[in-house]
C-alpha positions, 0 to 999 in steps of 0.5 A: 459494437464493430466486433459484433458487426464483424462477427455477425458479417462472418456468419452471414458470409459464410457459404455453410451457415445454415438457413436458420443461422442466417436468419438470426444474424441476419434480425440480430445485424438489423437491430445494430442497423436500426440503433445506428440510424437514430443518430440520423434523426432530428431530436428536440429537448423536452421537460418532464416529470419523473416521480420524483421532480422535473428534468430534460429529455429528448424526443424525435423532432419528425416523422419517420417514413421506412421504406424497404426495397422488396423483397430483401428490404423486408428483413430489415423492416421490422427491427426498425418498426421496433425501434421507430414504432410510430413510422409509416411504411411505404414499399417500392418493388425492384426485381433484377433481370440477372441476365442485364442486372438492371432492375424493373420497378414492379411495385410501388407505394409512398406514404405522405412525406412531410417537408420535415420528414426523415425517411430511411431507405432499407436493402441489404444489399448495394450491388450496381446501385440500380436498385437503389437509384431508381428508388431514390429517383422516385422520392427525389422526383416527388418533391423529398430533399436529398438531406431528408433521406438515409440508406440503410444496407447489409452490404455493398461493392464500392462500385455500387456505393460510388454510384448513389454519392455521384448522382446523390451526394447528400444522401447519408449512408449505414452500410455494414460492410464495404467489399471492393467490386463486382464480378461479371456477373455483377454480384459482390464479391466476395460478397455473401450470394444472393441475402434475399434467396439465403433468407427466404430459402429459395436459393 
């Protein structure tokens, strides 16, 4: 499964792959993300029947909220809805201003969250962390356990990645490649550009 993930990162970062290519790395990367995640979930043990005599089974033990950060978070989104089909699905809406890097919140829209709820928090891409802290403030600040929570990303800089276990150590992280750093212009280097603008063709 690593050498998939390497060769999947491969072709999203190179600078000649094409929109199409990107694309289908992009759903292909996704699927190992949402599998990896199920090791995230609680589980119980159940008895059932097969056709022929009674065994054990297991089954997800709480509800799964997906909520991806617009707009990138979209591309992960329905790779997880196949795997997790009964989740709900909240959104919340950053925008970078690239001349600070700080993001705006736009948009915002929570589901209900239970007290044994499991929500996992989609972007592919964990640059500052600004984003994602603002996101994750909104959850923390409406009463969600930082034990309740799982960030899900394509890449990040560890700058970034520092950032979120400072302010939320408890927070557990899927993250399919780590880069060093930050440039000055506070992109990853060496990164794979901007994933929402190579996805969506408006580069």
């Amino acid at each position: 499964m690593e050498t998939l993930k390497e060769t999947l990162m491969t072709t999203l970062r190179n600078k000649k792959t094409s929109m199409a290519k990107f694309r289908q790395a992009a759903e292909k990367l996704s699927i190992i993300l949402a599998h990896e995640a199920s090791t995230f979930l609680k589980t119980k043990k159940i008895e059932i029947e097969t056709p022929l005599d009674k065994t054990s089974g297991t089954e997800f033990d709480s509800d799964v909220v997906l909520i991806p950060i617009l707009r990138s978070g979209l591309v992960l989104l329905p790779a997880f809805l196949e795997f997790y089909p009964q989740a709900t699905v909240g959104f919340v809406g950053m925008k970078r201003d690239e001349k600070t890097a700080i993001a705006k919140l736009y948009y915002q829209n929570i589901p209900t969250i239970k007290p044994n709820g499991q929500v996992i928090v989609l972007d592919p891409m964990l640059a500052t962390g600004g984003s994602l802290a603002d996101t994750l403030d909104i959850l923390v600040n409406s009463g969600i356990n930082q034990e309740q929570i799982l960030f899900v990303g394509v890449i990040c800089a560890q700058e970034g990645l520092d950032r979120i276990h400072h302010k939320f150590p408890k927070i557990k992280t899927i993250i399919a490649a780590h880069d060093s750093k930050l440039n000055d212009k506070k992109f990853i280097m060496p990164g794979l550009g901007d994933f929402g603008d190579r996805f969506f063709g408006t580069e």
